[in-house]
N, C-alpha and C positions, 0 to 999 in steps of 0.2 A: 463710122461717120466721116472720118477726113477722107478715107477713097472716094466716098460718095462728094464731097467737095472737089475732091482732085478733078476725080470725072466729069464733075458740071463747070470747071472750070477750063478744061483741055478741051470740051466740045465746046465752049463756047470763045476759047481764043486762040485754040489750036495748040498741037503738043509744043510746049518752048520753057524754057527756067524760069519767064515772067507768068506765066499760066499755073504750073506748078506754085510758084511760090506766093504769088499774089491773095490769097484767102485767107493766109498767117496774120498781115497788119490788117488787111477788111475786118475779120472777124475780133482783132485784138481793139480794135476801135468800138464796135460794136458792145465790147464788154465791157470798154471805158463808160458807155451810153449808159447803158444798165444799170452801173453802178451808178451812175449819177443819177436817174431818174428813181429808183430806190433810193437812194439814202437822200434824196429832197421828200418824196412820200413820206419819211420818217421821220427829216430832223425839218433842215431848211435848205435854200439855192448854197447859201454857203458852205454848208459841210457836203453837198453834192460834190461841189467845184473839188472841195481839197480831198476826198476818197475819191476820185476819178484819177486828179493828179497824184498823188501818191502809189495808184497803180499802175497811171502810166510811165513813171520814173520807177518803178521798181526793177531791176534786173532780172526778176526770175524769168523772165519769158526771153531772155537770151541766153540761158545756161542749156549747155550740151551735157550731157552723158559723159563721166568716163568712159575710155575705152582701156 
C-alpha cells in the first residue's frame, strides 16, 4: 500500500523528496481525524480532542529502526 501511495503521489507531483515524502503527515493527519471522530461516537467532543492530541504528540511515528 505505501508504493501504491508513493506512485499516486509522484504522478501526481512529479519525482522529487516533497512528492515522496508528502503522504507521511497527509495520512498521519488523517488518523488524527479518525481517532477523533471515533472516540466522540463513543464518549464525547472532549475525549475526541484529548486522544487525537495525545496521538499527535506521541513520538512513535518518528522512531527509525536500528540499524
Amino acid at each position: 500500500m505505501v508504493a501504491w501511495l508513493i506512485a499516486v503521489s509522484t504522478n501526481l507531483l512529479g519525482v522529487s523528496d516533497f512528492s515522496l515524502k508528502i503522504m507521511a503527515p497527509l495520512l498521519y493527519t488523517a488518523s488524527a481525524w479518525v481517532i477523533f471522530e471515533i472516540t466522540t461516537k463513543l464518549k464525547d467532543e472532549r475525549a475526541g480532542l484529548i486522544a487525537a492530541l495525545i496521538f499527535m504528540l506521541s513520538l512513535i511515528h518518528i522512531s527509525e529502526p536500528t540499524r
